[in-house]
C-alpha positions in Angstrom: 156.1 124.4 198.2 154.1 121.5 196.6 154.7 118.2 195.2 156.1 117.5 191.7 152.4 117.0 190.5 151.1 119.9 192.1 153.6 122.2 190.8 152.7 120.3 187.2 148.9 120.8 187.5 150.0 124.9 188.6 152.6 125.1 185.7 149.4 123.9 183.2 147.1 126.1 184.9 148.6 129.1 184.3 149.4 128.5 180.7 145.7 127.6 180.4 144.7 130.8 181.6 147.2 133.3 179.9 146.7 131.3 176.7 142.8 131.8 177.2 143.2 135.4 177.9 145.3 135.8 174.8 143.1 134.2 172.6 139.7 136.0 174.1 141.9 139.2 173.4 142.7 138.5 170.2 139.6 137.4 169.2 137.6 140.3 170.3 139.6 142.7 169.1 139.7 140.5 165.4 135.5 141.2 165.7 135.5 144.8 166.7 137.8 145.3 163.5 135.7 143.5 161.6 132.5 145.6 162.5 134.1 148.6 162.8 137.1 148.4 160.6 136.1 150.2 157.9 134.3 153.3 159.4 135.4 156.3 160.9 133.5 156.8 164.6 132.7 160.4 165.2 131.3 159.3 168.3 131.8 156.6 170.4 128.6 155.7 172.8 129.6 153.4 175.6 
């Protein structure tokens, strides 16, 4: 389904995106240790 450049623009795409997601993840979570790292949450307020 799809031309060789098609499938190539697809392929890049969706390593784009998961690579995105992975770093947003990873990120986050690297600042939410950072702020809350060192304290111990009795309660956690959403």
């Amino acid at each position: 389904m799809g031309t060789g450049p098609v499938k190539g623009f697809a392929i890049t795409l969706s390593v784009g995106i998961v690579t995105s997601m992975f770093t947003a993840i990873m990120v986050t979570r690297a600042l939410v240790n950072l702020t809350y790292g060192g304290r111990t949450l009795n309660k956690l307020s959403i």
